[in-house]
C-alpha positions in Angstrom: -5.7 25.7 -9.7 -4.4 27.3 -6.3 -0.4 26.1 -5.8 -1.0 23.2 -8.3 -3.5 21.9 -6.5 -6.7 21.8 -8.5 -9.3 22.8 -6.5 -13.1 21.4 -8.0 -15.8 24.5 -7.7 -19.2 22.6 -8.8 -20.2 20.3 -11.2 -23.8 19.7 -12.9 -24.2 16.0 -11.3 -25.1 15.0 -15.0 -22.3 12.5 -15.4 -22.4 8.8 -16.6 -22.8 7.2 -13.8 -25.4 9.3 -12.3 -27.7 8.6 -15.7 -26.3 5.3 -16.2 -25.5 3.9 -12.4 -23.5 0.9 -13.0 -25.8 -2.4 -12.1 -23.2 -5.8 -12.7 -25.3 -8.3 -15.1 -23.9 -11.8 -14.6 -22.3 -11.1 -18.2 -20.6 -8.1 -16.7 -18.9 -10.0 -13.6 -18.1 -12.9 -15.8 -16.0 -10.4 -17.7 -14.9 -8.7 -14.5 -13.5 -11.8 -13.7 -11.4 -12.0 -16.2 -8.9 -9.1 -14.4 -6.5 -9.6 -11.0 -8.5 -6.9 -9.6 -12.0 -4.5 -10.2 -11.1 -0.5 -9.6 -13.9 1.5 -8.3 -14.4 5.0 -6.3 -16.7 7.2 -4.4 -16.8 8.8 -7.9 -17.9 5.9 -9.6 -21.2 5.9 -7.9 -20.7 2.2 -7.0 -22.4 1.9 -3.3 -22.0 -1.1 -0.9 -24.3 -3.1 -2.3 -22.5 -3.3 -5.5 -19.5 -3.8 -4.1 -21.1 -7.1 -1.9 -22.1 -7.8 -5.2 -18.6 -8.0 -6.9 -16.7 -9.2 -3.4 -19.9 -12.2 -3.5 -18.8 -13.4 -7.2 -15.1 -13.4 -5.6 -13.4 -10.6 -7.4 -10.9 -8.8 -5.6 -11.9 -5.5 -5.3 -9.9 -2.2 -4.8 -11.6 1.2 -3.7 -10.9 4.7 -3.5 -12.4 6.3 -0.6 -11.4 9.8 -1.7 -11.1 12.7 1.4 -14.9 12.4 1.5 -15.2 9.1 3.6 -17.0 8.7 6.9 -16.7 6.2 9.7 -19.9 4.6 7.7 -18.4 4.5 4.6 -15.3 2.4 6.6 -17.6 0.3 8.3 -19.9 -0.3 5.1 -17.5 -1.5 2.6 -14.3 -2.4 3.8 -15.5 -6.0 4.6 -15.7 -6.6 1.1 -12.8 -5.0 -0.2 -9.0 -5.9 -0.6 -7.2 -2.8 -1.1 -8.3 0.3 0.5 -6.9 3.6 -0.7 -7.9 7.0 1.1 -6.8 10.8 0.8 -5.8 11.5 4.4 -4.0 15.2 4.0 -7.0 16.8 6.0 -6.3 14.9 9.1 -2.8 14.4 11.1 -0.2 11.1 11.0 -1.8 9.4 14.3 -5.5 9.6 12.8 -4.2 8.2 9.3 -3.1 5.1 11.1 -6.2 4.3 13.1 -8.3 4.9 9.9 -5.9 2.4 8.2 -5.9 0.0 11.4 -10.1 0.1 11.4 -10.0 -0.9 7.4 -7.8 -3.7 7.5 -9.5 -4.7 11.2 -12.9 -5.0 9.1 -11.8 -7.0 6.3 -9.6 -4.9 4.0 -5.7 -6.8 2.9 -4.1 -3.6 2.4 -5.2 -0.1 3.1 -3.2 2.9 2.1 -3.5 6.4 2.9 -1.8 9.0 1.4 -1.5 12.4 2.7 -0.2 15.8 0.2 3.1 16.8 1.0 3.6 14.1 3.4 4.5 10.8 3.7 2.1 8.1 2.7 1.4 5.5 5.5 0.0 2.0 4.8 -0.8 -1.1 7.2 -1.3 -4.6 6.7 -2.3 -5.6 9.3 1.3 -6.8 10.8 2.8 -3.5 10.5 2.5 0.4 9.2 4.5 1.4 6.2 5.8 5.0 5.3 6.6 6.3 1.7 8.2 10.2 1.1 6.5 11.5 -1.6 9.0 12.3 -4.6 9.5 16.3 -4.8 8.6 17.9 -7.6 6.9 21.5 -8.6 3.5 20.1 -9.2 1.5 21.8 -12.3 -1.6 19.7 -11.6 -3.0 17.4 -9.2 -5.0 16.1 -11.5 -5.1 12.0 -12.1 -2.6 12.2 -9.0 -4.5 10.0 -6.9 -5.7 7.2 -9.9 -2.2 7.0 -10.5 -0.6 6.2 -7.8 -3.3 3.5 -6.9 -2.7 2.0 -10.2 1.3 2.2 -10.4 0.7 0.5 -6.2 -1.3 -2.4 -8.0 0.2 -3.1 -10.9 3.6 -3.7 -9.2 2.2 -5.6 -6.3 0.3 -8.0 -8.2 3.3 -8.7 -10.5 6.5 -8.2 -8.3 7.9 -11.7 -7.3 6.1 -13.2 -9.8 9.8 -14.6 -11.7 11.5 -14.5 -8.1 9.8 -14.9 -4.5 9.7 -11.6 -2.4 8.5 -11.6 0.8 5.0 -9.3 1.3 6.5 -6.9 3.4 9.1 -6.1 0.2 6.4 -6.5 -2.3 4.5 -3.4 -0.2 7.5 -1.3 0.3 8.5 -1.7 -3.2 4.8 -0.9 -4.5 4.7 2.3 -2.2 8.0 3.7 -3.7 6.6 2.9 -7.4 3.7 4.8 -6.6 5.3 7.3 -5.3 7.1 8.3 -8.1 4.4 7.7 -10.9 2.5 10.5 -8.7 5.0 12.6 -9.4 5.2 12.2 -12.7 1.7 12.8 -13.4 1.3 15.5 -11.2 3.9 17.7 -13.5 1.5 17.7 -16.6 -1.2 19.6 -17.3 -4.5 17.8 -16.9 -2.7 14.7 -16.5 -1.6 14.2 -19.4 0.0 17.2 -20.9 -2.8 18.8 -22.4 -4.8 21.6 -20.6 -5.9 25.1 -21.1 -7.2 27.7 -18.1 -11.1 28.4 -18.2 -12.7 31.4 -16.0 -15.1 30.1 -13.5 -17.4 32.9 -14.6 -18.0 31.0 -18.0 -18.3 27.9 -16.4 -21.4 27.6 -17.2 -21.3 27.8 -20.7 -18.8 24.7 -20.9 -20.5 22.0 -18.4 -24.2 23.3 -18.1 -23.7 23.7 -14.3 
């Protein structure tokens, strides 16, 4: 942890979806299907074709580019996505908003990049949104990013469903929900309350690295 900001040192590329990379039977989608929208990440080892795969069957699809994404990550799967969520803090407000412009401009509804400290910006292809983050003392970062991408979703595929709103409101409103779900994950431990410190050094003996 450096400033509540957990920082990830190595890991021993041993996880589930590296030994079990997801492949989306026809049984799979069908049940897919089922849901307003399918979640995936750069973490979840789901590549482009997988995501043509998903878009193809016509499921909405939302994805998390992470701070890791390059111009051919942008240009790979944004056509077949509807929400695009990024981690923008390494780069400035003016390069945020062309990476948004280029995702939508490619095929993405929504794409939202959040940035730290500072405000989140999203476009919709109309217009740019901004969203202050809510200030708290963060403990851990943790689950920060999965939560505000689910607290966005779940109230922009429900708001207006008893009353119409327009879709500029149903953003707005969806950013400031996010916003605050964020912060109130990233004041727990581990996101969820429970943690306990480990010393790199031993590593090792916890994750096999």
């Amino acid at each position: 942890m450096k400033d509540g900001d957990r920082i990830f040192l190595d890991w021993n590329r041993q996880g589930v979806t590296d030994l079990y990379p997801f492949t989306f039977t026809e049984e799979e989608i069908a049940y897919i299907k089922t849901f307003d929208v399918a979640c995936t990440s750069r973490g979840a080892r789901v590549g482009a074709d997988k995501i043509r795969k998903l878009a193809g069957a016509g499921i909405p699809v939302c994805y998390d580019f992470y701070d890791t994404f390059t111009q051919e990550d942008i240009a790979n799967i944004s056509p077949y996505i509807k929400y695009a969520f990024l981690s923008c803090s390494h780069v400035d407000e003016t390069e945020t908003r062309d990476i948004l412009k280029e995702c939508v401009r490619l095929g993405a509804r929504i794409a939202v990049g959040t940035r730290g400290s500072e405000p989140a910006v999203a476009y919709d292809g109309a217009r740019y949104y901004t969203q202050d983050i809510c200030k708290v003392k963060a403990i851990d970062t943790m689950g920060a990013g999965d939560s505000y991408i689910s607290a966005f979703l779940s109230n922009y595929l429900s708001v207006g469903a008893d009353e119409p709103i327009s879709a500029e409101d149903k953003i707005t409103a969806s950013l400031r929900k996010a916003a605050e779900f964020a912060a109130e994950v990233v004041v727990k431990d581990g996101s969820l309350g429970v943690g306990y410190d480990v010393a790199p050094e031993n590593l090792s003996e916890i994750i096999n690295i």
